[in-house]
Each structure stands twice: as structure tokens, then as C-alpha cells.
C-alpha positions in Angstrom: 118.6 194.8 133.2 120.6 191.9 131.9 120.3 189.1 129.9 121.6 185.5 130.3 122.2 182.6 128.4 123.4 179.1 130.0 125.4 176.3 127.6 127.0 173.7 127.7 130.4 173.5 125.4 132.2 170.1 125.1 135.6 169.6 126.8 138.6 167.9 126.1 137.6 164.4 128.3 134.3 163.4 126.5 132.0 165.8 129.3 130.1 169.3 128.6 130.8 172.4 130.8 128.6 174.4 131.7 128.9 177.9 131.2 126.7 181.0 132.3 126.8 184.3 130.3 125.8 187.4 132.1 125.1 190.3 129.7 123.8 193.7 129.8 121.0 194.7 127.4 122.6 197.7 126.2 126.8 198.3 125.6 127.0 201.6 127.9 128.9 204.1 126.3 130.5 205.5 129.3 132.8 202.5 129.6 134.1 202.9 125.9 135.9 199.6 125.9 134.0 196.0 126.0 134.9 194.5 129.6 134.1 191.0 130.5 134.4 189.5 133.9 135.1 185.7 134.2 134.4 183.9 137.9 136.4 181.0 138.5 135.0 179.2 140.9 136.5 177.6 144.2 136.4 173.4 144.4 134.4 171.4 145.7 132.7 172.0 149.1 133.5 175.6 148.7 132.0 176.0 145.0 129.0 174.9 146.9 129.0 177.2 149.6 129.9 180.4 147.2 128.1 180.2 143.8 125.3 182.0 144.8 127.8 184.9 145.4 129.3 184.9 142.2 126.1 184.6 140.0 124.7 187.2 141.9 127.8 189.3 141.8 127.8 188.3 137.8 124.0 189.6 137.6 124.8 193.0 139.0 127.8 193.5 137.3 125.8 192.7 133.9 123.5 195.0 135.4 126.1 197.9 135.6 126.6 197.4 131.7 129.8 194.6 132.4 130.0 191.6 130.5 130.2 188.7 133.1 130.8 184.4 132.4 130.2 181.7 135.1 131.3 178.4 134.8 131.5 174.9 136.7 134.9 172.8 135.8 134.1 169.2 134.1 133.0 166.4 136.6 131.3 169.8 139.0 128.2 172.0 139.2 126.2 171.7 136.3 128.8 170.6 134.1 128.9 166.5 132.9 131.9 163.8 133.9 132.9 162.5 136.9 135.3 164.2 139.9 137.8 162.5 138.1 136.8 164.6 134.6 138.2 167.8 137.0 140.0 170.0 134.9 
């Protein structure tokens, strides 16, 4: 089991991104180090195409006791701005 947690952060051109934290309920013990996987996702047409990949790659990993962050670059996704905001 995991827990998640969606915000959105302001960036640098006057637009939120939006950012999804994928988190497992309990630090396993087995890993002795924190590890945190960040997904950077493809543009455009391709973010489309994959993001239900990468969440549910994030939600698995989470599940497995790894630290996981989605995100969508400014002016994409779920994040605020315009295609020109990209950054």
C-alpha cells in the first residue's frame, strides 16, 4: 500500500506545476537507504500517450517501499500556463 499526495508548486513564469508524490506507508528496512524515483515525462503527444505508464509504474514502485514523484512541465498536463510557459 501507498499513499499519494498531488500539488501544485509555483514556477519561475507566473504558472503552478503540478506534481504527484507516490509514497509507501511504511520506510522498509530492507532497503536501508531512502530512494526516490522521479519520472520525467515525454512532450507533448507522447506525455499523452504514456502517463498512465509512469503513474502506474510510480504506484507500484511506492508499493515496493520506493519513494516515487510525477510531474507535468508548466503550460502541460495538469500543470497551469500556456505551451509557451514549457520549461
Amino acid at each position: 500500500m501507498h499513499t499519494t499526495d498531488f500539488q501544485y508548486r509555483p514556477s519561475s513564469l507566473h504558472s503552478q506545476i503540478f506534481i504527484a508524490h507516490y509514497a509507501p506507508l511504511e520506510q522498509s528496512e530492507a532497503m536501508g537507504v531512502s530512494h526516490t524515483v522521479i519520472f520525467v515525462p515525454p512532450f507533448a503527444e507522447e506525455m499523452n500517450r504514456s502517463k498512465r505508464m509512469y503513474v502506474l509504474c510510480a504506484r507500484l514502485l511506492a508499493d515496493a517501499g520506493i519513494k516515487s514523484i510525477c510531474f507535468d512541465f508548466a503550460g502541460t498536463g495538469d500543470s497551469s500556463g500556456e505551451w509557451s510557459d514549457f520549461n
